[in-house]
C-alpha positions as CSV (number, residue, x, y, z in Angstrom):
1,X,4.7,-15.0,-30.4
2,X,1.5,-14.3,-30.6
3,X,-0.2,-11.8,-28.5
4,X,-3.9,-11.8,-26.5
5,X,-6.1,-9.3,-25.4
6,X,-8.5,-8.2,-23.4
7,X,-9.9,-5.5,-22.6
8,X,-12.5,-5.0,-19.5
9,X,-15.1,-2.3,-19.7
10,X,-15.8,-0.7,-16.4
11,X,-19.5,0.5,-15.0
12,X,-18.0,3.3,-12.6
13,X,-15.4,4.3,-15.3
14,X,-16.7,7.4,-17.0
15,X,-18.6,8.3,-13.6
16,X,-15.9,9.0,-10.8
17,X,-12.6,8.6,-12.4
18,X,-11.0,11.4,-12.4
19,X,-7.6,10.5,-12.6
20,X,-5.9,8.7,-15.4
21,X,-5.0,5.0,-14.5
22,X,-1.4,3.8,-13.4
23,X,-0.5,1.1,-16.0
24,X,1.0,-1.8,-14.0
25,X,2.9,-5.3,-16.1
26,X,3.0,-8.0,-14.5
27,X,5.1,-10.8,-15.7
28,X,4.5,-14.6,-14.6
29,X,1.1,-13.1,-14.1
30,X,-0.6,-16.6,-13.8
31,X,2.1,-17.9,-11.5
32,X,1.4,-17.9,-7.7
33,X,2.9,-15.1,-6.9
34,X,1.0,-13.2,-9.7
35,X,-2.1,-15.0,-8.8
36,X,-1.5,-13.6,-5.1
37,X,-0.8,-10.1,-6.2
38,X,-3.5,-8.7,-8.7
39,X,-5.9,-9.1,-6.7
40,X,-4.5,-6.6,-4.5
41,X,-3.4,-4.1,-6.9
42,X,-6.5,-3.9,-8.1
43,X,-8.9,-3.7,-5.1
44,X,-6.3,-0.2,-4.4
45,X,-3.7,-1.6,-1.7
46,X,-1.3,-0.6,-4.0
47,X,-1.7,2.5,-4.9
48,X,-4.9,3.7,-2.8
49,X,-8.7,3.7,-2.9
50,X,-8.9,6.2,-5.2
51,X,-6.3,5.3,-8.0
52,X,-7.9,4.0,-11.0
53,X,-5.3,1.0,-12.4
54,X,-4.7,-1.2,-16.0
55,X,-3.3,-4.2,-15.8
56,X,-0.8,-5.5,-18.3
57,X,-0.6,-9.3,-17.4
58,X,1.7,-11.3,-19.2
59,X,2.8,-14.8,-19.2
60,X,5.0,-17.4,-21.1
61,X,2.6,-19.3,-23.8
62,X,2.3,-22.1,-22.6
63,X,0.3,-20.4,-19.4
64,X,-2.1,-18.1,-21.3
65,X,-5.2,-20.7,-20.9
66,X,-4.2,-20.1,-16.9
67,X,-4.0,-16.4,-17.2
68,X,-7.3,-15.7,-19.1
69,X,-8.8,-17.9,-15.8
70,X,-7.1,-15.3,-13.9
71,X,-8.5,-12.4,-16.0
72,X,-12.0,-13.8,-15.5
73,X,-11.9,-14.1,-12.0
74,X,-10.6,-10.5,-12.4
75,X,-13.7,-9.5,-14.3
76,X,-15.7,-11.5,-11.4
77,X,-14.5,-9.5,-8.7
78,X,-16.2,-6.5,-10.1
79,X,-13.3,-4.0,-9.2
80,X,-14.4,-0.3,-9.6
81,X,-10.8,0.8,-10.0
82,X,-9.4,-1.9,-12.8
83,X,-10.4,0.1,-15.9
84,X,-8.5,-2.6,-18.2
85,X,-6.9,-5.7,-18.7
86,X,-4.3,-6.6,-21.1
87,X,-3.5,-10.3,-21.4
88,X,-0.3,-11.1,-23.7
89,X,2.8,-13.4,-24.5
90,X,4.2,-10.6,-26.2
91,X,6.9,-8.8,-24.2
92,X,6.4,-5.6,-26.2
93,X,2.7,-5.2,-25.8
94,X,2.9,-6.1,-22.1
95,X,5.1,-3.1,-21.5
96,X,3.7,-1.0,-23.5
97,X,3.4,2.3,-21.5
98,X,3.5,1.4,-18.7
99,X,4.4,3.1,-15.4
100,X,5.4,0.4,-13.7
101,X,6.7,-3.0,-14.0
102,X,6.5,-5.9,-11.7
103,X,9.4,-8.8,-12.8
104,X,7.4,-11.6,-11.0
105,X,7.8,-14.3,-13.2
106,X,11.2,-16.7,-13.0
107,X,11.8,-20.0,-12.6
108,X,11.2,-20.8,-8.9
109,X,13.9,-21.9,-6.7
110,X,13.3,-25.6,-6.3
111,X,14.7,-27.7,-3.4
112,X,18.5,-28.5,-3.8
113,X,19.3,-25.6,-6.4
114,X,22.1,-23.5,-6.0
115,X,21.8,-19.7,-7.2
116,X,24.1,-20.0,-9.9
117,X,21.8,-22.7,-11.7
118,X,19.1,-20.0,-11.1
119,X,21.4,-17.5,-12.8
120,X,21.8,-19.5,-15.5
121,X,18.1,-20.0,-16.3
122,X,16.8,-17.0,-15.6
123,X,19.6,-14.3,-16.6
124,X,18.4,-14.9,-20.2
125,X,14.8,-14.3,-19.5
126,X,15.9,-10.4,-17.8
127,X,18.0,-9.3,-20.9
128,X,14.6,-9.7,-22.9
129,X,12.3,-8.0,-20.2
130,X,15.2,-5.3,-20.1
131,X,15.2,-4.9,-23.8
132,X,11.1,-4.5,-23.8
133,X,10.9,-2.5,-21.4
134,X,13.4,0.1,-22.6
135,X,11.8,-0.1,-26.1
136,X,8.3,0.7,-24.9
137,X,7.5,1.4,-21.4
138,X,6.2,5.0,-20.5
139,X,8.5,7.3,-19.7
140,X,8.2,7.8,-15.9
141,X,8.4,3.9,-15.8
142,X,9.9,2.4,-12.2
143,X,10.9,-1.8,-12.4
144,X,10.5,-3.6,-9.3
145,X,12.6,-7.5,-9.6
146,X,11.0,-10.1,-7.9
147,X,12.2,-13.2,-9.7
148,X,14.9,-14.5,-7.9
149,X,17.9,-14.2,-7.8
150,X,16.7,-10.8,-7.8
151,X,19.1,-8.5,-7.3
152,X,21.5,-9.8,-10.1
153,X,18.4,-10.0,-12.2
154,X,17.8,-6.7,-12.4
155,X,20.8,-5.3,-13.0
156,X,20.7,-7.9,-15.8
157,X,17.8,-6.0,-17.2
158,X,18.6,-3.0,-16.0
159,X,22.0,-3.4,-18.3
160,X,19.9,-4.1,-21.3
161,X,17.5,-0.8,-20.8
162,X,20.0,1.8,-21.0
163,X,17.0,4.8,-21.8
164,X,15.9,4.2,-17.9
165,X,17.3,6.3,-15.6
166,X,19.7,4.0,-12.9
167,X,17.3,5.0,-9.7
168,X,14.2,3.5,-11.6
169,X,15.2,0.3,-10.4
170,X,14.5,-2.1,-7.9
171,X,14.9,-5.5,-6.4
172,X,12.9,-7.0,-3.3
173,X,14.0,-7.6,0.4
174,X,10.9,-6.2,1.8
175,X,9.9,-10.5,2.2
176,X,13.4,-10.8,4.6
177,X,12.4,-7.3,6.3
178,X,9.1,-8.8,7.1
179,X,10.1,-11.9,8.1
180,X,13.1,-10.1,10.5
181,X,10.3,-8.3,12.0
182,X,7.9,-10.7,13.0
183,X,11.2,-13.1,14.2
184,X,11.6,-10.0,16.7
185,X,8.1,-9.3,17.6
186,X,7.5,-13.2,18.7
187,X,10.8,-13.4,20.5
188,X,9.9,-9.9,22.2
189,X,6.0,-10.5,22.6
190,X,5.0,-7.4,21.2
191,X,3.1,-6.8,18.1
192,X,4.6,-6.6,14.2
193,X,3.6,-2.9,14.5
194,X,5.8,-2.5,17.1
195,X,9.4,-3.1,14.8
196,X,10.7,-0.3,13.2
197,X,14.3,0.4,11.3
198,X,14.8,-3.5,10.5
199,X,17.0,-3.1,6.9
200,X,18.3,-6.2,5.7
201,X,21.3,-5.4,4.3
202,X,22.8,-6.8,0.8
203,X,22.0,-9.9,-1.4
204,X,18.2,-12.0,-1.0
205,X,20.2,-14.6,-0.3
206,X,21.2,-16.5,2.8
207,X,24.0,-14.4,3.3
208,X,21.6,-11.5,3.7
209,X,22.3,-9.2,7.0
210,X,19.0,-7.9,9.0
211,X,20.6,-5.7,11.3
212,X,19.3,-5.9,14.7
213,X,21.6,-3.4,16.1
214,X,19.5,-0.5,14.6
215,X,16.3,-2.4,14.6
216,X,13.8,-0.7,17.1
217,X,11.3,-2.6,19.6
218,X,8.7,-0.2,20.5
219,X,11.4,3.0,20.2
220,X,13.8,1.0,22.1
221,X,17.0,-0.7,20.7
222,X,16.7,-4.4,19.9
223,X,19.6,-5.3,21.5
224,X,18.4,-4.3,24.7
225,X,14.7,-5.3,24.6
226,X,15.7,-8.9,23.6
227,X,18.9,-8.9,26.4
228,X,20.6,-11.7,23.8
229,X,22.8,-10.8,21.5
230,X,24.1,-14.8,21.2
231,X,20.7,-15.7,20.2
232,X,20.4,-12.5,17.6
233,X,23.5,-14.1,15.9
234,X,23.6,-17.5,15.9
235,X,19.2,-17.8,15.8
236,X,18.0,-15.1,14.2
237,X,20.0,-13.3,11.2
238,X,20.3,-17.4,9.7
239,X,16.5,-18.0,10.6
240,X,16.1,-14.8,8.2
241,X,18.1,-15.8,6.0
242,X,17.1,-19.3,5.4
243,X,13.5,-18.8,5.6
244,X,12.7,-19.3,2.0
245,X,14.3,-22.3,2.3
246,X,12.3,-24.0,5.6
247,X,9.3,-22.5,3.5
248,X,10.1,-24.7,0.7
249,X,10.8,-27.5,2.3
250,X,7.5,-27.5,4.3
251,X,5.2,-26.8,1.2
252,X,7.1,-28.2,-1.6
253,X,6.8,-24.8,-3.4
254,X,8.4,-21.1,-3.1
255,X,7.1,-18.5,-1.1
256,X,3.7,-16.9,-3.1
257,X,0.9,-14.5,-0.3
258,X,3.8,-13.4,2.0
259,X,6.0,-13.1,-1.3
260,X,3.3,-10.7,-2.9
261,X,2.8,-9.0,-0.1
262,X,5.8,-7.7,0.4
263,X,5.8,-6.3,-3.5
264,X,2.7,-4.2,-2.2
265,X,4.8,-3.1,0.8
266,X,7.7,-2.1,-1.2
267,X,5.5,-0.2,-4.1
268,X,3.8,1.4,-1.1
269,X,6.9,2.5,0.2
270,X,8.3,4.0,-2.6
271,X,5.1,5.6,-3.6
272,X,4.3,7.1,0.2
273,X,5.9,9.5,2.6
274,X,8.4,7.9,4.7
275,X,7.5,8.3,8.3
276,X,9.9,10.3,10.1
277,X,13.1,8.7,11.3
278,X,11.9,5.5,9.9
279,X,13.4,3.4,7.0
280,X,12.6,0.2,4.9
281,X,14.7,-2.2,2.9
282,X,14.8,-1.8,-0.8
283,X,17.3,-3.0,-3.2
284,X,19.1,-0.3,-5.8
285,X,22.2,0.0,-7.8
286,X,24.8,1.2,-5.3
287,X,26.9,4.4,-5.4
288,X,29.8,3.7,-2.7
289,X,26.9,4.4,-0.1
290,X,28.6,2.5,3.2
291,X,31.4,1.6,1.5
292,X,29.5,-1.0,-0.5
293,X,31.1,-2.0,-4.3
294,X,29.5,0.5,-7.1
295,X,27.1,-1.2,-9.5
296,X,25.8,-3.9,-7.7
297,X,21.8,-4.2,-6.9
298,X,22.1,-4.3,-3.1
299,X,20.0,-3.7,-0.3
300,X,20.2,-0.4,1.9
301,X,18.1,1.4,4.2
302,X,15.7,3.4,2.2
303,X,13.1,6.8,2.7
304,X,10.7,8.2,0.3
305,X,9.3,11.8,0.1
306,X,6.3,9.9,-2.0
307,X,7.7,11.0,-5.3
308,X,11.7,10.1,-4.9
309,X,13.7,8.1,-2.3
310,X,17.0,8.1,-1.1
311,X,19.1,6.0,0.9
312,X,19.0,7.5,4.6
313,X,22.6,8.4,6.1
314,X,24.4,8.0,9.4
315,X,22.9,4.4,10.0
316,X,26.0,3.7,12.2
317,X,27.4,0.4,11.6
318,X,28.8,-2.1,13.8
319,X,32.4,-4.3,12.9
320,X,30.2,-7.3,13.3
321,X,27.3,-5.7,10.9
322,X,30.2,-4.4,8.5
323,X,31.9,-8.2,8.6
324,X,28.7,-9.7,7.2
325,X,27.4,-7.1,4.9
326,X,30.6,-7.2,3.7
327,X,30.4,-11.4,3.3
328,X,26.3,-10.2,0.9
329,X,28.0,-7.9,-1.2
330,X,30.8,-10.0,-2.4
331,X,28.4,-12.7,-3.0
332,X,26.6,-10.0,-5.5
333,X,30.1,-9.2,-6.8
334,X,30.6,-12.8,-7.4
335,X,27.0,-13.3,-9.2
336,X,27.7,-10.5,-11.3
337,X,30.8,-11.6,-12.7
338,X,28.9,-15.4,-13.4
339,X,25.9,-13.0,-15.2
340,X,28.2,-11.7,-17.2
341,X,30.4,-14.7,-18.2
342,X,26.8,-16.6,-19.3
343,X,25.5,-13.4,-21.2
């Protein structure tokens, strides 16, 4: 494949940039997601106003007339903190030291397609990223999956990349974590800011579990600001969890701003001190942490000290919550076991 290149000069570069840029891939970097996320990265909402940033954008060949319309409008915004642009089809120049990579690009979840035709498609594309990566990303480099199904996709890639440490990994339920928290804030009437502790438990799937037990409503217990537990079961946690869906099916495409968003909110959390007793959703590779199946990419409550994260302990469990993260994790187990038999 052949690779392109670009590089963009900056006016402010030599004059007030004192630090040395975070190198950030993006794959599918043309697509809408893509389209809806560099913008942000590079305006500083991911990794603050003062953080100068490269971007290493790459896309499949058949999109690189897209993505060097993208890299102009890029240039156009006039961003004082992009210092350089890197457009390629090559997998081993776009992650070529860089500190971290974003695995946006996939092929979307259409209407009518089951996860395991997803799997088949796109398990292929993550044991080349995996390869690349490992072969010539920096060495402090941290993966976030965002191509669906996510969680089984990276530990696709994360199998292929064996020179990355296991805890540099990391697939996306920050979207369902949003999502749970503005379902609560409208059925409570209170503002977004207002949820706290909301992990969504297990697979990005429909079978996903947002617990509401240990959700907060304004330092109160969900359970007893809302006053209807029937309604938290039967309404909310499939409303989460079939959100992408009713999103699909009323714009005839996958979710791309709120989709991108939530990769900002999940870099940001990683990147950021935790607030105290707080927690956010982030998919890693499992250690036995609440009795969940080792080696799986699942979702679990998460807190950063800005440099390293950890899951958080004593999240207390009910049977019900236990029942259904139970019902995610063997649906990860399961998706495994098809990754492996295609691969």
């Amino acid at each position: 494949m052949s690779a392109y290149v670009l590089y963009k000069t900056n006016p402010y570069r030599n004059q007030s940039m004192s630090k040395k840029p975070i190198r950030v891939a993006i794959t599918g970097a043309a697509g809408n997601i893509g389209y809806a996320l560099l913008f942000r990265i590079a305006s500083g909402q991911m990794f603050g106003p003062d953080q100068p940033v490269a971007l290493n954008l790459i896309e499949i060949e058949p999109g690189m007339n897209a993505l060097r319309g993208v890299a102009m409008e890029l240039d156009d915004c006039a961003f004082p903190l992009l210092t350089e642009i890197v457009q390629t089809s090559d997998l081993n120049v776009g992650f070529k030291d860089v500190n971290w990579a974003l695995l946006v690009g996939s092929v979307p979840r259409k209407q009518g397609m089951e996860r395991a035709d997803l799997l088949g498609i796109n398990g292929k594309i993550f044991v080349g990223q995996g390869k690349a990566i490992n072969d010539n990303a920096a060495a402090d480099v941290r993966i976030l999956v965002v191509g669906n199904p996510c969680n089984t996709n990276c530990l696709i890639a994360q199998k292929h990349a064996p020179k990355i440490p296991a805890e540099r990994w990391f697939a996306m339920t920050r979207l369902d974590e949003n999502r749970a928290k503005t379902q609560l804030a409208q059925k409570a009437s209170v503002p977004v800011k207002d949820i706290a502790n909301l992990c969504v438990w297990g697979n990005h799937s429909p079978t996903m579990f947002p617990d509401f037990y240990n959700a907060k409503i304004s330092g109160k217990p969900a359970l007893d600001v809302i006053g209807d537990e029937t309604w938290l079961k039967d309404t909310f946690v499939p409303k989460v969890g079939k959100r992408g869906a009713e999103i699909i099916a009323a714009r005839g495409a996958s979710s791309a701003a709120s989709a991108a968003n939530a990769v900002v909110d999940t870099v940001v959390s990683l990147t950021t001190k935790t607030a105290p007793s707080e927690f956010h959703s982030v998919c890693v590779l499992s250690s036995g942490e609440y009795g969940v199946p080792e080696g799986i990419i699942t979702s679990l409550p998460i807190k950063s000290d800005g440099e390293k994260w950890e899951v958080v302990k004593g999240v207390q469990l009910t049977d019900y919550a236990k029942e259904q993260i139970a019902k995610s994790n063997q649906e990860l187990l399961d998706e495994r076991e098809m990754a492996l038999a295609a691969l």
